[in-house]
N, C-alpha and C positions, 0 to 999 in steps of 0.2 A: 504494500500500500504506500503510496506516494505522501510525504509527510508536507503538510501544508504549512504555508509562514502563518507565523504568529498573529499578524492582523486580519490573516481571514478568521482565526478561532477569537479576535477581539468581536471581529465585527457582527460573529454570527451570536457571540455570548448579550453581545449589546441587542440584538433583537430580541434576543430570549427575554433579557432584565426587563425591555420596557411593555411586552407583553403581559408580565410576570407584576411587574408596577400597577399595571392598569387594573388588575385580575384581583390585586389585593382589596378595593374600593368595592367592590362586589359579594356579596355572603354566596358560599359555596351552597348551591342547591342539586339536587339531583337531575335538575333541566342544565343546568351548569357543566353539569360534566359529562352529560354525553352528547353535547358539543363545542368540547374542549378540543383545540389542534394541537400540533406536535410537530415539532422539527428533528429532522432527523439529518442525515448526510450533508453535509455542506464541502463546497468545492469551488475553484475559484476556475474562471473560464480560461480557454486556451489564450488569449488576447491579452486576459489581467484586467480588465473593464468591469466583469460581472460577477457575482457569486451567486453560486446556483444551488438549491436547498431542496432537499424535500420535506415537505410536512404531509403530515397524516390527518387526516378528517374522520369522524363518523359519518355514514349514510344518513342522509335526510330520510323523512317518510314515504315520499316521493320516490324514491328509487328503491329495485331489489335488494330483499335483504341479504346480508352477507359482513365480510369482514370490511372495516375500516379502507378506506382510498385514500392513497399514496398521489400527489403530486408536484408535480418538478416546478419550483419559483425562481426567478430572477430579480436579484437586483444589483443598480450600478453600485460599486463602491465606492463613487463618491457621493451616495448618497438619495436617497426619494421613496416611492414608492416599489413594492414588488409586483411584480408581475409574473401571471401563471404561466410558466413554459410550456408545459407541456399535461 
């Protein structure tokens, strides 16, 4: 496994934090937490512009039931919003 620089594990810990900030202001319910997301893998793009992240979701009602959905985010490193890759 390819060891990533230090400020991509800043920059993905810093989403994590301010997710984690916001989540605090809120009382933990059981509607809470099953739809709660998750970040997972983080990596920074061939280019060095972008870090590409997956996070994990629960299925809404709306869709088959099944296990949790995994999908691929991007954001620039210097900063905005993310966006779904894939």
């Amino acid at each position: 496994m390819k060891k990533q620089p230090l400020w991509v594990f800043i920059a993905v810990l810093s989403l994590i934090a301010g997710v984690s900030a916001f989540s605090q202001t809120q009382v933990l319910t059981p509607e809470l937490i099953v739809t709660t997301r998750w970040i997972g893998q983080a990596d920074l793009s061939p280019d060095g512009t972008s870090i590409i992240f997956q996070a994990g979701r629960p299925r809404t009602e709306a869709e088959k039931p099944g296990k949790a959905i995994d999908e691929l985010w991007m954001i620039p490193v210097s900063g905005g919003e993310p966006k779904r890759f894939a």
